[in-house]
N, C-alpha and C positions, 0 to 999 in steps of 0.2 A: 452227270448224276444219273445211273438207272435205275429206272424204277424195280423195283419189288412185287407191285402192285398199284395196279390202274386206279382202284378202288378203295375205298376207307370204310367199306360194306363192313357189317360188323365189326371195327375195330373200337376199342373202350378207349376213350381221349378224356381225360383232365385235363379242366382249362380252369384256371385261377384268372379273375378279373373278366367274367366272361358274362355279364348280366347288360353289356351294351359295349357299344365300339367296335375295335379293332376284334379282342375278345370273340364276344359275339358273330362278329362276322365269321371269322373261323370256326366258330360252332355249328353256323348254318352250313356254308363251306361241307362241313365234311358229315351235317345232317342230308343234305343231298344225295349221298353218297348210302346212305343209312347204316351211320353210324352209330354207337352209342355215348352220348356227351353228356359227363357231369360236370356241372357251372359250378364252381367253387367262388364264392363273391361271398360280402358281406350285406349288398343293399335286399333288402326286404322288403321296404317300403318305399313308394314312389318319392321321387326329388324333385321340388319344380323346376332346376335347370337343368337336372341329370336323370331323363327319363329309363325308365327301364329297371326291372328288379330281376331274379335270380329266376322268378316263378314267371315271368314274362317270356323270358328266353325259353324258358322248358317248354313253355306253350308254341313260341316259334320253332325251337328244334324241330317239335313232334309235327306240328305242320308241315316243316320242310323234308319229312320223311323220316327223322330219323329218333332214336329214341333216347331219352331225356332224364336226368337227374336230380334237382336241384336242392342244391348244399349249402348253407349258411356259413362260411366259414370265412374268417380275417386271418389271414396266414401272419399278422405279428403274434399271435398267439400258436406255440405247438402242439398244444394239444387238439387243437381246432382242422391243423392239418392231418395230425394223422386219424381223428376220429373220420373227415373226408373220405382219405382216404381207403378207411377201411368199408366204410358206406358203397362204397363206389363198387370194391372189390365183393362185396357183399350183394351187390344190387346184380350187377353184369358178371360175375364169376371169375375176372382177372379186370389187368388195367395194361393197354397197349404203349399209349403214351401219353405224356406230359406237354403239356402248353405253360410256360411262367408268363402270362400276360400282363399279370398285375404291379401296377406300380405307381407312384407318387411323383409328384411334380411341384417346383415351386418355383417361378419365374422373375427371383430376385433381381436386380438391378446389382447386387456385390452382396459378396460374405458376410462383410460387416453390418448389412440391414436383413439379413436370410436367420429369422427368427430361430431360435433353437431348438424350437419346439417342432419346427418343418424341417433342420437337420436329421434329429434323431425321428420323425415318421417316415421320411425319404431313406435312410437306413433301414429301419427295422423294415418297410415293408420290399423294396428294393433289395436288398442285398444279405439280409437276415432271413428273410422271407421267403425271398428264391431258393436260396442254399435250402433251407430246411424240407420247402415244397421237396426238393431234387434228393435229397436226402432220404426221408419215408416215403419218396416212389422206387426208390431205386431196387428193395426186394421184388418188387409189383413186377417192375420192366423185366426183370433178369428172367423172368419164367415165359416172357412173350418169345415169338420169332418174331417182332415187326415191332419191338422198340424203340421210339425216339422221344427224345426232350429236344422243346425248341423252346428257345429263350429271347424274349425282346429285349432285344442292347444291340447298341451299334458296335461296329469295327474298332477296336482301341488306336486312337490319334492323337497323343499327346499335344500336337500342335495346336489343339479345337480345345483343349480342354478348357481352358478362362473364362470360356466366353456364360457361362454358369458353374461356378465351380463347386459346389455343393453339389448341384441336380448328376453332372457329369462323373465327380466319384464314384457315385453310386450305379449309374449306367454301366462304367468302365470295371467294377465290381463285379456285375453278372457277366458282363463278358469274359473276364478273369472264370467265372463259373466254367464255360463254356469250356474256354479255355483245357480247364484243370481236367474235370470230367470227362473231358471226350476222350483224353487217355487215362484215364483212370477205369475206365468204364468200356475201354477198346474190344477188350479181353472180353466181355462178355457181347460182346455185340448190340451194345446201348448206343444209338448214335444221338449227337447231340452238337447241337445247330444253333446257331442266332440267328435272325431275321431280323430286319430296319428297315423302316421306307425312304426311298431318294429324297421322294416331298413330304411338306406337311398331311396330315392325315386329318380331314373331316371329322369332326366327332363333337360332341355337346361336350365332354372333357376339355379339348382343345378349347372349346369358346368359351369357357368357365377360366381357363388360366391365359388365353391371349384372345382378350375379348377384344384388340382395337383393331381383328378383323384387315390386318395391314398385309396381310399377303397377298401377293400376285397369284398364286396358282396352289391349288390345292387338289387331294382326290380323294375318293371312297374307300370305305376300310378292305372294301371289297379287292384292290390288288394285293393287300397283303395277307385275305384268306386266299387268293388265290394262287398264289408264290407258296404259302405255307404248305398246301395242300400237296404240293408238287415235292417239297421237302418230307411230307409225312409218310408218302409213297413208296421212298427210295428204299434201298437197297441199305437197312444198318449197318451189314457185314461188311459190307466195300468200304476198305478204308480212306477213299475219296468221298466218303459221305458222311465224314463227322468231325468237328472241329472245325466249321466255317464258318465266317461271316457273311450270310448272304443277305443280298441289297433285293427289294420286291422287283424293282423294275428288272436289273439284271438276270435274274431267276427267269421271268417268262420269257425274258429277250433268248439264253442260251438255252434253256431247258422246253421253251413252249414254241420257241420260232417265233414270237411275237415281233410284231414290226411297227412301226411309231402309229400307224393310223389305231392298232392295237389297242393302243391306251386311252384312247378316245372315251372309251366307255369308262373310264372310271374318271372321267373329269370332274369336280363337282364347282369350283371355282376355275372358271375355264380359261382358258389363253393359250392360243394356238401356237405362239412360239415355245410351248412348255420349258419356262425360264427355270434355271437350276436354282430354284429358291430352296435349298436343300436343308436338313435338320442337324445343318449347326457341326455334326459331328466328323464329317467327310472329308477328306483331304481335297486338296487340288488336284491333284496328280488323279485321284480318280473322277473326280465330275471332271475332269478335261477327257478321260476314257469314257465317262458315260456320253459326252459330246461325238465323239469318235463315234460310237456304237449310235447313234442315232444320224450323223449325216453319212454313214455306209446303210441304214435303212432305207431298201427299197421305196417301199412307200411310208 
């Protein structure tokens, strides 16, 4: 992957689902950098299990340097996205790239008990939702030099799919985005990316949908602002820079030179043999390569 640019210094970033987590983190991420981020979320008001509003974040951005937008918006509704992002375009005078961070979870036990009502929210906001975000940003991007959309969804594995088969359509949906878009959109020099974390990912969401807390190892949202980051950089143009599936760990291992002591820092649930308690969606064949790459690590 070569970079474009070192820096996300003034670049105008839409992040859907960006009032806390993973989101969030990528907001700071690239407010570091002082960039301009607008949080596209719905929460406004504080949650007792789900801290964090849209105006909180605005507040941290601008702390973290960089400068801030905050936009009310629930992307199952259309109108809500494009009024965003015109907001957006209105505030900072274009829109660089897109983040589809936002999405819905429901940790049924089978099909047949996965209420209908968590079907179709896991849809609309998942897979309805993304497509539309990617949709009214796509005039935004085309006037950038440094366009990308990055999309949370994992690598499509049919093998994994069972093991949630409602949450996983919908997953396997934005990757389909990914998919479709990055040559759709070649032509103009949009590039456009998936991200996934290896492990579970720390976050007051996670503990809200797997509260019995049964994992062996987990880490902070902060490796996958900082995999993201490294993808936002790159080089659109390069046709090696759009239409992948990138895993966070893998990202800083090829791209950062990261080497196992590396990820120390993003432990939060810790265990030093960092067990492949992976997210469900990975093949064998590659957690056997992410093994590979970690006992050829130096340290």
């Amino acid at each position: 992957m070569s970079p474009q640019h070192k820096s996300l210094k003034d670049k105008v970033i839409f992040i859907t689902g960006a009032s806390r987590g993973i989101g969030l983190a990528m907001a700071l991420r690239a407010a570091k950098d002082g960039a301009k981020v607008a949080i596209a979320a719905k929460t406004t008001d504080t949650h007792s299990k789900l801290p964090g509003t849209i105006y909180t974040a605005a507040k941290e951005i601008e702390q973290a340097g960089g400068q801030a937008l905050a936009l009310k918006c629930d992307i199952r509704f259309e109108q809500e996205i494009i009024d965003a992002l015109a907001k957006t375009n209105r505030k900072f005078g274009r829109i660089d790239m897109v983040i589809c961070n936002a999405s819905a979870v429901y940790m049924g036990e089978s099909t047949d008990a996965t209420p209908t009502s968590r079907i179709d929210l896991m849809h609309s906001i998942n897979v309805r939702g993304t497509l539309l975000t990617c949709k009214h940003a796509i005039p935004y991007l085309k006037k950038s030099d440094s366009a990308h959309i990055v999309i949370a969804s994992p690598p499509i594995n049919f093998d994994k799919i069972g093991w949630n088969t409602s949450y996983s359509i919908t997953k396997y949906s934005m990757s389909m985005i990914t998919l479709g878009l990055s040559q759709e959109l070649r032509s103009s020099n949009i590039a456009v990316n998936s991200i996934w974390p290896l492990t579970p990912i720390e976050t007051a969401a996670l503990n809200v949908t797997d509260p019995s807390r049964a994992r062996k190892f987990s880490r902070t949202p902060e490796i996958m602002a900082d995999a993201t980051h490294i993808i936002l950089t790159s080089d659109p143009k390069l046709q090696a820079n759009t239409g992948n599936f990138y895993i966070d760990e893998v990202v800083l291992r090829k791209f950062a030179n990261f080497k196992n002591k590396d990820f120390e820092q993003y432990s939060s649930i810790k265990n030093s043999e960092m067990p492949l308690s992976s997210s469900f969606f990975l093949s064998d064949e590659f957690l056997d390569s992410i093994r590979a790459m970690r006992s050829s690590s130096k340290l």
